[in-house]
Predicted model as a PDB file, atoms N, CA, C, CB and O in Angstrom, pLDDT in the B-factor column:
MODEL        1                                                                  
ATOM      1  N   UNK A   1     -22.786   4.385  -4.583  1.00 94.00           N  
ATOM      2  CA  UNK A   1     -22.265   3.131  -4.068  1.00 94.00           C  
ATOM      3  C   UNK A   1     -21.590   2.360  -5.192  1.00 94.00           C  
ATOM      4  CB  UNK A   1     -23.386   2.293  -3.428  1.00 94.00           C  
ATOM      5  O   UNK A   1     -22.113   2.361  -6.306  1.00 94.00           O  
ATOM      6  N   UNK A   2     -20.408   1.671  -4.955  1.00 94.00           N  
ATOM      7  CA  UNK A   2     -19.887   0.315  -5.631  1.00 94.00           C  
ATOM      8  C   UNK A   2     -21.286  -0.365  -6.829  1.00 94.00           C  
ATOM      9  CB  UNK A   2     -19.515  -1.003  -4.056  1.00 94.00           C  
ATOM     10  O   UNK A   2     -21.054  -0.613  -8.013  1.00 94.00           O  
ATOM     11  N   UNK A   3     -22.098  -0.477  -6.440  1.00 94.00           N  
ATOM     12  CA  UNK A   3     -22.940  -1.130  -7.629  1.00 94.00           C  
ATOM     13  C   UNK A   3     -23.422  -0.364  -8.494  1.00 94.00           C  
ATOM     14  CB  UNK A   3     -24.018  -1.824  -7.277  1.00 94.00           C  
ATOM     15  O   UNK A   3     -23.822  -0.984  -9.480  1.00 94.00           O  
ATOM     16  N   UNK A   4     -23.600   1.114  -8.562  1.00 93.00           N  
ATOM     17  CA  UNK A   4     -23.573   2.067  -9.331  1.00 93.00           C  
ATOM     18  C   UNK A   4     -22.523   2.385  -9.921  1.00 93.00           C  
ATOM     19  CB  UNK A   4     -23.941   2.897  -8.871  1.00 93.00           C  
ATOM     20  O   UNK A   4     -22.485   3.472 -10.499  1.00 93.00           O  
ATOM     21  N   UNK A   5     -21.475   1.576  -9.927  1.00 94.00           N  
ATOM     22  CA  UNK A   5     -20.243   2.363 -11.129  1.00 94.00           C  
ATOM     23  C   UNK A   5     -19.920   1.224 -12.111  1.00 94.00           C  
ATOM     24  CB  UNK A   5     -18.471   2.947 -10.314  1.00 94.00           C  
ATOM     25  O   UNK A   5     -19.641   0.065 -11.804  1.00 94.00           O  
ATOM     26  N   UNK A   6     -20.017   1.825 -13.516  1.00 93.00           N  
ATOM     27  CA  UNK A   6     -19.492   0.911 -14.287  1.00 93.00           C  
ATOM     28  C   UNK A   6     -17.958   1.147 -14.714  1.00 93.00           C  
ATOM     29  CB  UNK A   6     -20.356   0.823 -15.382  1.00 93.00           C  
ATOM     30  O   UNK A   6     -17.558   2.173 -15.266  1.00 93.00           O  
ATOM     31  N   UNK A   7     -17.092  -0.061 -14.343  1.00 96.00           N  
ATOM     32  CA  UNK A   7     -15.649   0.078 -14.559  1.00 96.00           C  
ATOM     33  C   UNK A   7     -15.080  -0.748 -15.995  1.00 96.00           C  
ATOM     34  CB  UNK A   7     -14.916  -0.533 -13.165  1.00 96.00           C  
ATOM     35  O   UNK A   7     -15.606  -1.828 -16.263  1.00 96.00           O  
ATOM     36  N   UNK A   8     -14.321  -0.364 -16.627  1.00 97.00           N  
ATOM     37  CA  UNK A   8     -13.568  -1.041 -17.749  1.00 97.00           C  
ATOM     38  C   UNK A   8     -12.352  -0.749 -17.394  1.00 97.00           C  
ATOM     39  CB  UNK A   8     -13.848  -0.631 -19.187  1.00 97.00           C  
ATOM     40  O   UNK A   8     -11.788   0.312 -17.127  1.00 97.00           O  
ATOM     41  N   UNK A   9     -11.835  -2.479 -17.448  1.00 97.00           N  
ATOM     42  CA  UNK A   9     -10.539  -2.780 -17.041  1.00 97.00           C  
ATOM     43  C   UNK A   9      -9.608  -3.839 -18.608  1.00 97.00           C  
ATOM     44  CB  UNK A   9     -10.831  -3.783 -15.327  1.00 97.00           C  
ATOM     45  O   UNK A   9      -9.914  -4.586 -19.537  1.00 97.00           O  
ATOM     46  N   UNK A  10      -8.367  -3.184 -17.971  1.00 97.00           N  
ATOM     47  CA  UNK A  10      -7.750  -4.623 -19.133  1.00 97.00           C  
ATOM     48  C   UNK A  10      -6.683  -5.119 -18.789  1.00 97.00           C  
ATOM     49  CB  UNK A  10      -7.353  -4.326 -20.695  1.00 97.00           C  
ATOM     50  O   UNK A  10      -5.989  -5.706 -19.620  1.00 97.00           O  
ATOM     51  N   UNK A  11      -6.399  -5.030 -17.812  1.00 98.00           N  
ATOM     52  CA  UNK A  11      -4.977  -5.721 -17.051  1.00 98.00           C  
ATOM     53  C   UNK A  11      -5.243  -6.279 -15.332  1.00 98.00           C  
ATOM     54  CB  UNK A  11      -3.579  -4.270 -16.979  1.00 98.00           C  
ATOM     55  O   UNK A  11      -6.069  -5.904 -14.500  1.00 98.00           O  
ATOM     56  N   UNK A  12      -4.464  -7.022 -15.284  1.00 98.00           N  
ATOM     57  CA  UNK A  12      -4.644  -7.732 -13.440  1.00 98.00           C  
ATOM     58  C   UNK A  12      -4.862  -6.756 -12.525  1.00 98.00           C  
ATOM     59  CB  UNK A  12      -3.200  -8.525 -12.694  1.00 98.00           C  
ATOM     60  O   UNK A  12      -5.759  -6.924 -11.699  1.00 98.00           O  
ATOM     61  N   UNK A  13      -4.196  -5.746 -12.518  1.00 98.00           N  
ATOM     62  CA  UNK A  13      -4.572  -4.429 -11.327  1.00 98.00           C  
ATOM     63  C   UNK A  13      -5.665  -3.818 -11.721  1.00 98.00           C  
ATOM     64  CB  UNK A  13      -3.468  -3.167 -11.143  1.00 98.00           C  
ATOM     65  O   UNK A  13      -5.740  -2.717 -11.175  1.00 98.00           O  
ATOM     66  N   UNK A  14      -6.602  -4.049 -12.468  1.00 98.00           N  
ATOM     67  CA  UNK A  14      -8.395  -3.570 -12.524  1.00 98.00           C  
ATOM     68  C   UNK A  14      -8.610  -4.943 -11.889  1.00 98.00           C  
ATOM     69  CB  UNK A  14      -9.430  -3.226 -14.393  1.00 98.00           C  
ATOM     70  O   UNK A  14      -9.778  -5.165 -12.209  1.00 98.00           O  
ATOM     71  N   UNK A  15      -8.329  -5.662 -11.410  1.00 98.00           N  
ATOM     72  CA  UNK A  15      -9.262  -6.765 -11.505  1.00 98.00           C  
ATOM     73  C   UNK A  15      -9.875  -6.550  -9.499  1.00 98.00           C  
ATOM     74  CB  UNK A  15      -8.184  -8.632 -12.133  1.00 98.00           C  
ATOM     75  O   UNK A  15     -11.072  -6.792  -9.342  1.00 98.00           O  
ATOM     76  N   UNK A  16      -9.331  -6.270  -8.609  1.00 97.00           N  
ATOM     77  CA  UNK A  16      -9.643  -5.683  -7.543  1.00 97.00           C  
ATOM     78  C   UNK A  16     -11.154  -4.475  -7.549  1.00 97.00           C  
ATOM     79  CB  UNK A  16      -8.250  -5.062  -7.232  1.00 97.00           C  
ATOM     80  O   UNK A  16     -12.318  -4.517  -7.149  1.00 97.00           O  
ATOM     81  N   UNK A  17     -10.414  -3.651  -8.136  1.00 96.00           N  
ATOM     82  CA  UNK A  17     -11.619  -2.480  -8.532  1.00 96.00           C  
ATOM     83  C   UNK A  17     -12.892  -3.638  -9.143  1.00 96.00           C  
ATOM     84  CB  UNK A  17     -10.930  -1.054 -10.108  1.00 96.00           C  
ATOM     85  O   UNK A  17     -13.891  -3.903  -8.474  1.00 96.00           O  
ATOM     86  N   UNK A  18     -12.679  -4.099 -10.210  1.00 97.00           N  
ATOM     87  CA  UNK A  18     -13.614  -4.587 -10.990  1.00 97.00           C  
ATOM     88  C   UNK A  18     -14.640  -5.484 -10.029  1.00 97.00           C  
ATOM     89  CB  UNK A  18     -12.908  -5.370 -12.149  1.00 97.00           C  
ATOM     90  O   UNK A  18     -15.866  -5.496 -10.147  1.00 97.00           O  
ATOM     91  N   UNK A  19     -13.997  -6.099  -9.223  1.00 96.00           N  
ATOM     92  CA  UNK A  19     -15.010  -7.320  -8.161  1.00 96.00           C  
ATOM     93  C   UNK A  19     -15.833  -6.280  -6.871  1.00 96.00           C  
ATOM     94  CB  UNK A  19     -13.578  -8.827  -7.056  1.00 96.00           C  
ATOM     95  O   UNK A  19     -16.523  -6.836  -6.016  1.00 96.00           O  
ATOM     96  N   UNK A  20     -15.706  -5.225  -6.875  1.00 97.00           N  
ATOM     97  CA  UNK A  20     -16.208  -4.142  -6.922  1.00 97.00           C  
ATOM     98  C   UNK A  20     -17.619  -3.109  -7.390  1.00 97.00           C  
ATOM     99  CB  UNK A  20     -15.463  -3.987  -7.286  1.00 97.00           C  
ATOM    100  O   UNK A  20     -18.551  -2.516  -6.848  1.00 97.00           O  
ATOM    101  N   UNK A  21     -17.009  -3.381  -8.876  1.00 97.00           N  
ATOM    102  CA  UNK A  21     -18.390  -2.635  -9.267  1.00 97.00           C  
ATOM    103  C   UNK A  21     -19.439  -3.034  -9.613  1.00 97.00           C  
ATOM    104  CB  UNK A  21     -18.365  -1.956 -10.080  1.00 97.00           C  
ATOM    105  O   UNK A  21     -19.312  -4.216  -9.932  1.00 97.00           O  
ATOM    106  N   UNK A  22     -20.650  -2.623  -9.755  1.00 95.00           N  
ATOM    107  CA  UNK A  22     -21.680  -3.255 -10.245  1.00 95.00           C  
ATOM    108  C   UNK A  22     -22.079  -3.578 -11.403  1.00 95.00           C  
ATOM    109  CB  UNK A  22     -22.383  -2.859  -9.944  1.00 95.00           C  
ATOM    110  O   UNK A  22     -23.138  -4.201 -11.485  1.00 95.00           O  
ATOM    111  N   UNK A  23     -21.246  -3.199 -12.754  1.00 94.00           N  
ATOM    112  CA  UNK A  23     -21.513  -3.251 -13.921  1.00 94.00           C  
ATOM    113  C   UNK A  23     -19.989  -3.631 -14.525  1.00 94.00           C  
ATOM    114  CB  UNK A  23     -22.248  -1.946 -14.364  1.00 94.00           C  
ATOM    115  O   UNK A  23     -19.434  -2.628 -14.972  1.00 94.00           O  
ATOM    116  N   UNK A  24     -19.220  -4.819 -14.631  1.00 97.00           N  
ATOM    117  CA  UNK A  24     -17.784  -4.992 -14.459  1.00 97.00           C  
ATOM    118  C   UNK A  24     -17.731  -5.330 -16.479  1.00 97.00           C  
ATOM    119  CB  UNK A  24     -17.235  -6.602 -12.992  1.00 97.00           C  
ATOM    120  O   UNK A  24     -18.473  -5.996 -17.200  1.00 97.00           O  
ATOM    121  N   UNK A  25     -16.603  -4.572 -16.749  1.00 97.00           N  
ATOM    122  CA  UNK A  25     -16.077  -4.701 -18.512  1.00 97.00           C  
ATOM    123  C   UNK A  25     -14.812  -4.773 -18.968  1.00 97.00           C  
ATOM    124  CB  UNK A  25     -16.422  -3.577 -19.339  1.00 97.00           C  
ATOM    125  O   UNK A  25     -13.798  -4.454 -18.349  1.00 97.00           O  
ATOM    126  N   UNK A  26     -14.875  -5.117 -19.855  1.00 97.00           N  
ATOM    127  CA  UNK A  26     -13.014  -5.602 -20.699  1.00 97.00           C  
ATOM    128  C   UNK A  26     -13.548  -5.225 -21.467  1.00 97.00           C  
ATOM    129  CB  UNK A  26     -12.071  -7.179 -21.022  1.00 97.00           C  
ATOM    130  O   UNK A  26     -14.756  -5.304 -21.693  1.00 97.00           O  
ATOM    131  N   UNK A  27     -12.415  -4.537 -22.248  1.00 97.00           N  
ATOM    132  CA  UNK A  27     -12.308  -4.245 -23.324  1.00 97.00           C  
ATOM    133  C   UNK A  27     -11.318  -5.826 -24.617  1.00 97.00           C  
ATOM    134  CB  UNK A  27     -11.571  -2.684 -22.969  1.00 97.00           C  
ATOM    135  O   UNK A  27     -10.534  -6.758 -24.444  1.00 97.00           O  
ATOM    136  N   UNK A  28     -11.908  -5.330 -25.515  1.00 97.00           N  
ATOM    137  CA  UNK A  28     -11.617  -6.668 -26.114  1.00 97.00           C  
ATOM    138  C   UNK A  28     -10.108  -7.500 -26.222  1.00 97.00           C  
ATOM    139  CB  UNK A  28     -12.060  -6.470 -27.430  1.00 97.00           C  
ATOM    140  O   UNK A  28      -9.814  -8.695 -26.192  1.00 97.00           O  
ATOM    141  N   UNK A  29      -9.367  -6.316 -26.354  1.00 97.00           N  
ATOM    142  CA  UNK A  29      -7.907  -7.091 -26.060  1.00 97.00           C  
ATOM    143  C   UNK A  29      -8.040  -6.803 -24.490  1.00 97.00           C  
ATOM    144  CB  UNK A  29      -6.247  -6.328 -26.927  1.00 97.00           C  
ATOM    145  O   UNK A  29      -8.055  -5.575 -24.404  1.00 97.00           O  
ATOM    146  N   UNK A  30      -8.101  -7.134 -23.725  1.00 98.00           N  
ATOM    147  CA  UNK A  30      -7.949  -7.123 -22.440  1.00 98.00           C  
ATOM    148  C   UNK A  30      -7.101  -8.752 -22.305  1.00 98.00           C  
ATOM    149  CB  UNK A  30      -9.541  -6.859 -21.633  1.00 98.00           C  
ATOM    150  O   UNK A  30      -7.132  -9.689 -23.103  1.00 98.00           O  
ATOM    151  N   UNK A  31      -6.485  -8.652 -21.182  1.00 98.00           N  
ATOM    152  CA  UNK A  31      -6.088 -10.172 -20.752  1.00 98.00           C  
ATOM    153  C   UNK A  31      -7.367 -11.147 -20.463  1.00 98.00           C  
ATOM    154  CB  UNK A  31      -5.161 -10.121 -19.306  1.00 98.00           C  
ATOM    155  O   UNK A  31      -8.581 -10.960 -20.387  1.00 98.00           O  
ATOM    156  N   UNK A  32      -6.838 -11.841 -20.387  1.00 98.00           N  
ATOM    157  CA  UNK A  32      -7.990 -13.266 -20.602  1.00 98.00           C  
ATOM    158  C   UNK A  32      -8.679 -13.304 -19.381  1.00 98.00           C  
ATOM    159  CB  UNK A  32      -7.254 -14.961 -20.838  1.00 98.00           C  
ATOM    160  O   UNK A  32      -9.877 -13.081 -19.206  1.00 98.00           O  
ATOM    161  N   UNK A  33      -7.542 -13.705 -18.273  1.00 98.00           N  
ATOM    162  CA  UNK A  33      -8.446 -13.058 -17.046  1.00 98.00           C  
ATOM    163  C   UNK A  33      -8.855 -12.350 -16.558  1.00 98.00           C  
ATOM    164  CB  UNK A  33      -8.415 -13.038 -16.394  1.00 98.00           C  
ATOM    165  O   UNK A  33      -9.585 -12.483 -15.576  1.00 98.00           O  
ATOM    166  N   UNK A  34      -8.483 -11.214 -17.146  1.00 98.00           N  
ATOM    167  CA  UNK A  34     -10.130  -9.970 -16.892  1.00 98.00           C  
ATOM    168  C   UNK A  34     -11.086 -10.313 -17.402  1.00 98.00           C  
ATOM    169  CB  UNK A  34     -10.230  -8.447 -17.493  1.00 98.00           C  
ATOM    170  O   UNK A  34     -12.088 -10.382 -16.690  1.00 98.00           O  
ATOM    171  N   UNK A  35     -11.192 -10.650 -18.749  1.00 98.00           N  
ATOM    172  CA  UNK A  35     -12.263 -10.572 -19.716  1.00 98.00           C  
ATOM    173  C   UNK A  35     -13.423 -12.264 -18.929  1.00 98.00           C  
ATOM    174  CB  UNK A  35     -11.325 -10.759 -21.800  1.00 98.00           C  
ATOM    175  O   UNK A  35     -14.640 -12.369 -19.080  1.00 98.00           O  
ATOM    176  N   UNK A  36     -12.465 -13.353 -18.124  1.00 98.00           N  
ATOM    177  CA  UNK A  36     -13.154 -14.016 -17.086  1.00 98.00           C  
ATOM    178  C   UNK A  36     -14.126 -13.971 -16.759  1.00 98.00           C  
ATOM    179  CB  UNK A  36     -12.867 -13.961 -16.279  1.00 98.00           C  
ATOM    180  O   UNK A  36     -15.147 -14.594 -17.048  1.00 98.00           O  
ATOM    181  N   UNK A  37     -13.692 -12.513 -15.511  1.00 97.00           N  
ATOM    182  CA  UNK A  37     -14.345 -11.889 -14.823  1.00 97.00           C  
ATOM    183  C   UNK A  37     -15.439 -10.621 -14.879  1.00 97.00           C  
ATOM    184  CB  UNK A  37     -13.596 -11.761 -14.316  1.00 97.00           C  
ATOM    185  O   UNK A  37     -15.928  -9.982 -13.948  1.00 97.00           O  
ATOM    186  N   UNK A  38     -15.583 -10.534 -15.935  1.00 97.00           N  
ATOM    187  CA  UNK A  38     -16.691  -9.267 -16.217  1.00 97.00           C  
ATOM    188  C   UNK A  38     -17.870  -9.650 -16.714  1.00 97.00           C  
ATOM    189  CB  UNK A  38     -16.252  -8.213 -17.227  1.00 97.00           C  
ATOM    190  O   UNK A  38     -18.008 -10.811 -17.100  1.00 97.00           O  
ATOM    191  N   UNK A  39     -18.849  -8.786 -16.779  1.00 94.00           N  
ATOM    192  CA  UNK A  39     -20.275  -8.568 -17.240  1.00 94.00           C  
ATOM    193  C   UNK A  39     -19.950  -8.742 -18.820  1.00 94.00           C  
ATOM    194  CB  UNK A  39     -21.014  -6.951 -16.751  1.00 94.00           C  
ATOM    195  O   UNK A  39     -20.362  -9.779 -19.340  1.00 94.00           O  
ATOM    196  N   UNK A  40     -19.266  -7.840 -19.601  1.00 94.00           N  
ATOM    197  CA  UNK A  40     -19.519  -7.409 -20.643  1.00 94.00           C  
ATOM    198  C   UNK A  40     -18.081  -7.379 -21.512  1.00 94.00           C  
ATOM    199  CB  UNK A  40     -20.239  -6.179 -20.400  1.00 94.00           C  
ATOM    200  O   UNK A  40     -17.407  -6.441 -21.085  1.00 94.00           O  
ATOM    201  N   UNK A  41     -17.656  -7.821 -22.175  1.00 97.00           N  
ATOM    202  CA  UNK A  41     -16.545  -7.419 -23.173  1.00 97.00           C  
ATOM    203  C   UNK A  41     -16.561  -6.408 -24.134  1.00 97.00           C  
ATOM    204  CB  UNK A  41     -16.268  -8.370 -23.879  1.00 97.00           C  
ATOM    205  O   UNK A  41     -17.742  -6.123 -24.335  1.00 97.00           O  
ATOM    206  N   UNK A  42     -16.066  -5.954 -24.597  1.00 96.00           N  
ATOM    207  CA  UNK A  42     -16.420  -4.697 -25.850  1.00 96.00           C  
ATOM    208  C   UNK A  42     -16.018  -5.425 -27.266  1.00 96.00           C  
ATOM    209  CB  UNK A  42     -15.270  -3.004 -25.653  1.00 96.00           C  
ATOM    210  O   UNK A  42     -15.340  -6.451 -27.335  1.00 96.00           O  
ATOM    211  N   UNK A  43     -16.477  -4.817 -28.209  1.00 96.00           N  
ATOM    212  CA  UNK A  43     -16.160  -5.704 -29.364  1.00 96.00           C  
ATOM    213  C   UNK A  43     -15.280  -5.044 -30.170  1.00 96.00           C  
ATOM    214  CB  UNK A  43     -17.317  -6.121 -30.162  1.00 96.00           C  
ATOM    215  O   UNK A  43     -15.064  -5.374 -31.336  1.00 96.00           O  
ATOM    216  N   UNK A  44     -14.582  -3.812 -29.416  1.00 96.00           N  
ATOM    217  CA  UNK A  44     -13.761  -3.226 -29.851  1.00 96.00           C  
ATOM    218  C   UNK A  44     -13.168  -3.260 -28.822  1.00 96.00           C  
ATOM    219  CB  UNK A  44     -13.958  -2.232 -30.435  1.00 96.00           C  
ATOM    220  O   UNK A  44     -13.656  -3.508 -27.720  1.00 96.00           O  
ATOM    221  N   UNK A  45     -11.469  -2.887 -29.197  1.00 95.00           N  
ATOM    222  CA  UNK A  45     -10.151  -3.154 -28.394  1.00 95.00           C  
ATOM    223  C   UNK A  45     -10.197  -1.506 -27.606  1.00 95.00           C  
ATOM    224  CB  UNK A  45      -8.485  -3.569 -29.622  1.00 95.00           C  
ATOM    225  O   UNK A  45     -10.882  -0.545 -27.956  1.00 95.00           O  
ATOM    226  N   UNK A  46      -9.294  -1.589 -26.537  1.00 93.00           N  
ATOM    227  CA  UNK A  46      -8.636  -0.553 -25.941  1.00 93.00           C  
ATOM    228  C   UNK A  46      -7.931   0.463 -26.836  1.00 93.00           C  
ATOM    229  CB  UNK A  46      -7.750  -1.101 -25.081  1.00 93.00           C  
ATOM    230  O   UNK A  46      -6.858   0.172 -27.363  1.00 93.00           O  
ATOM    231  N   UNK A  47      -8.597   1.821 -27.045  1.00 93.00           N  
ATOM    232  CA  UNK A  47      -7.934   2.672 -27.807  1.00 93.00           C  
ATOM    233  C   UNK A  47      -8.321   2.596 -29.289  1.00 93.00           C  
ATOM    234  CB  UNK A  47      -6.579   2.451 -27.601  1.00 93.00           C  
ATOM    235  O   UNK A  47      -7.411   2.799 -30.093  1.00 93.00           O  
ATOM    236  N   UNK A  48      -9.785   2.281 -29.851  1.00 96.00           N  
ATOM    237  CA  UNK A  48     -10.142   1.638 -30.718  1.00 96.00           C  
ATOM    238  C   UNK A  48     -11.445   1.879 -30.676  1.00 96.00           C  
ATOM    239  CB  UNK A  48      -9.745   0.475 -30.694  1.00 96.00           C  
ATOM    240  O   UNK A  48     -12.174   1.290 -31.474  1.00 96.00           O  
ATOM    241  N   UNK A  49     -12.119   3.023 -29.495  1.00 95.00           N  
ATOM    242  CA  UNK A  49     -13.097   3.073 -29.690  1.00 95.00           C  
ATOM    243  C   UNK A  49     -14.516   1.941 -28.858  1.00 95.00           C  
ATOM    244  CB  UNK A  49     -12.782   3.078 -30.936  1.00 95.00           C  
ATOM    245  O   UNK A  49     -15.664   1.836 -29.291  1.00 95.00           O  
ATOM    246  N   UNK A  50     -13.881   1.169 -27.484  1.00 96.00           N  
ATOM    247  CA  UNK A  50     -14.329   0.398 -26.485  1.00 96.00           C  
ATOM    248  C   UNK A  50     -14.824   1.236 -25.428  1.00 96.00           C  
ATOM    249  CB  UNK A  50     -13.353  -0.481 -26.048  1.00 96.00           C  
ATOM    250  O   UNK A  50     -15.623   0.609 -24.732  1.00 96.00           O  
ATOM    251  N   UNK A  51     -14.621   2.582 -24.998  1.00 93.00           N  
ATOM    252  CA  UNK A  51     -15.268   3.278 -24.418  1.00 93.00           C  
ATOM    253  C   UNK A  51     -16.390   3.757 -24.740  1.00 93.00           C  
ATOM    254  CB  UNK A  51     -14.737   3.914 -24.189  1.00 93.00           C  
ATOM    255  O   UNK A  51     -17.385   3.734 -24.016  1.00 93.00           O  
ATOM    256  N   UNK A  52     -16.343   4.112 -25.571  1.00 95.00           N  
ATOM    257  CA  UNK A  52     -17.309   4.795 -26.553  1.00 95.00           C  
ATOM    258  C   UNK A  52     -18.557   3.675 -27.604  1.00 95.00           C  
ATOM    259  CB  UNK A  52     -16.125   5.667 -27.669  1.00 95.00           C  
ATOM    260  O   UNK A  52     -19.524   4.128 -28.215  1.00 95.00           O  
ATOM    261  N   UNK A  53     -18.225   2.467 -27.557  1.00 95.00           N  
ATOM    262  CA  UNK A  53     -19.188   1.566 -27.733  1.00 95.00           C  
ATOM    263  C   UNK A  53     -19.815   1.149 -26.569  1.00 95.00           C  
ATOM    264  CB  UNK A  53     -18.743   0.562 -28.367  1.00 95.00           C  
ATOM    265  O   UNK A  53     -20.967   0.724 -26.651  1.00 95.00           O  
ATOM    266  N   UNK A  54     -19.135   1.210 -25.283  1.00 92.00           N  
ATOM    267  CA  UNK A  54     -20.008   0.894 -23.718  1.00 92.00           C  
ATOM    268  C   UNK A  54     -20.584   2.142 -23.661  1.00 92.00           C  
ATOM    269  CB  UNK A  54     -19.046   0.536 -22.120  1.00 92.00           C  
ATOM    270  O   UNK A  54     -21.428   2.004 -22.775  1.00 92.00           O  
ATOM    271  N   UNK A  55     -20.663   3.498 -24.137  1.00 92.00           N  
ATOM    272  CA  UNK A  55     -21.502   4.513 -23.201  1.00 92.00           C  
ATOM    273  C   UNK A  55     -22.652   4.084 -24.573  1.00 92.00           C  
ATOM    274  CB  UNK A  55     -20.780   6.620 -22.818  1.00 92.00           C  
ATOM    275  O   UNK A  55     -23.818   3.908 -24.219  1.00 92.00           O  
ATOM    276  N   UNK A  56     -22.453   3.981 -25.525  1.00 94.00           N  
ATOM    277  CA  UNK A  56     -23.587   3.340 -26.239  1.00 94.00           C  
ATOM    278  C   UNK A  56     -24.404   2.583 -25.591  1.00 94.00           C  
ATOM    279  CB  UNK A  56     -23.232   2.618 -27.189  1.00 94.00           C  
ATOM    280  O   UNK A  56     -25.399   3.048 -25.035  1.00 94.00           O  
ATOM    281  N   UNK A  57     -24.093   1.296 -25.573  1.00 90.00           N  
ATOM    282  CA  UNK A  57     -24.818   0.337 -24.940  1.00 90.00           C  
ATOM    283  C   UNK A  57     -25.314   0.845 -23.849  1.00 90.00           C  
ATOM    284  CB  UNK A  57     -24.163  -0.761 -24.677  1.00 90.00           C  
ATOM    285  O   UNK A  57     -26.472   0.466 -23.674  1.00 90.00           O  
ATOM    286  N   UNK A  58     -24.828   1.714 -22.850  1.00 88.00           N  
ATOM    287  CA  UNK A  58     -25.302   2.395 -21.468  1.00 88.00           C  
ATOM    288  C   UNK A  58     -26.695   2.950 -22.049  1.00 88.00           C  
ATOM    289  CB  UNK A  58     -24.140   3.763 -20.769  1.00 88.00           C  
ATOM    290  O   UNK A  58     -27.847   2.737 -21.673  1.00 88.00           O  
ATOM    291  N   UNK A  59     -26.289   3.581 -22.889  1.00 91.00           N  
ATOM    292  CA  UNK A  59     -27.627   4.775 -23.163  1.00 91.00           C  
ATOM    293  C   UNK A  59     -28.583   3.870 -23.905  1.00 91.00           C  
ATOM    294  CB  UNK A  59     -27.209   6.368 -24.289  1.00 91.00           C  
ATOM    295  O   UNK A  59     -29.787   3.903 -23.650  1.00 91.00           O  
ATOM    296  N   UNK A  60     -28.291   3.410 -24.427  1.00 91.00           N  
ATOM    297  CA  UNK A  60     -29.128   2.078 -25.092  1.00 91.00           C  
ATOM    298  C   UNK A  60     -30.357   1.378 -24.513  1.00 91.00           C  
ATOM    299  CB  UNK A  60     -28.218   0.942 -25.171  1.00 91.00           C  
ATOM    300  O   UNK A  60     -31.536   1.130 -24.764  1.00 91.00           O  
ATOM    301  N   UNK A  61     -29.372   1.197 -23.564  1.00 85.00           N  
ATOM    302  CA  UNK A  61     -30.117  -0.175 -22.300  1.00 85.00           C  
ATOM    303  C   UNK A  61     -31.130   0.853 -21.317  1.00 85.00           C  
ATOM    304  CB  UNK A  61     -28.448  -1.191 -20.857  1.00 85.00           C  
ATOM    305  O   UNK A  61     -32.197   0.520 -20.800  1.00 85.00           O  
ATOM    306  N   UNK A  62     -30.485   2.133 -21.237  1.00 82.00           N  
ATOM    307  CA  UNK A  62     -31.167   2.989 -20.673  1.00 82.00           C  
ATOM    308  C   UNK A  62     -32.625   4.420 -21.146  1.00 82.00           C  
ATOM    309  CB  UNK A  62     -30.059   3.369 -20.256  1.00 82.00           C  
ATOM    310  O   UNK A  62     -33.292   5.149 -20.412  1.00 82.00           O  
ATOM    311  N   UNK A  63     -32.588   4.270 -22.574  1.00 81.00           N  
ATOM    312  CA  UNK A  63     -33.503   4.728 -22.995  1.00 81.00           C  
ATOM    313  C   UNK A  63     -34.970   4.131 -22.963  1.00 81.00           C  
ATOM    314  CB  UNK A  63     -33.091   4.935 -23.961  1.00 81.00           C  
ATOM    315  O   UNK A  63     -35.422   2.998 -22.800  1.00 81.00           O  
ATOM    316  N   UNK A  64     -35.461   5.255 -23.168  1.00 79.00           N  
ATOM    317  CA  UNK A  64     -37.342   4.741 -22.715  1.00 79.00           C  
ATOM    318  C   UNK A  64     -37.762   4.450 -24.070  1.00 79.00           C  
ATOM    319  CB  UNK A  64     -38.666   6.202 -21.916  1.00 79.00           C  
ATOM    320  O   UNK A  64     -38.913   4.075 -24.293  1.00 79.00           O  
TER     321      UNK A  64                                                      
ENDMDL                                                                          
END                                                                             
């Protein structure tokens, strides 16, 4: 379901998908109004290694 997916967006056309998912992210240069609307920002930019700091935090938040 929709609340099981985590999405990272950085422009106005994620922003549909994003109100959507259950776990909503920008990446750090993202536009302003994405970054609004989400759970989580990354502290790294798009293409910079922001994917790969959220599956961190995923596994993070998710370890026992």
């Amino acid at each position: 379901t929709d609340e099981h997916v985590c999405y990272i967006g950085d422009d106005i056309n994620d922003l549909p998908i994003l109100a959507r998912a259950g776990m909503k992210v920008a990446v750090n240069n993202a536009m302003p109004v994405v970054k609004a609307e989400v759970d989580y920002v990354t502290q790294r930019s798009g293409g910079q290694g922001a994917v790969r700091e959220m599956c961190d935090f995923l596994i993070e938040q998710h370890r026992p």
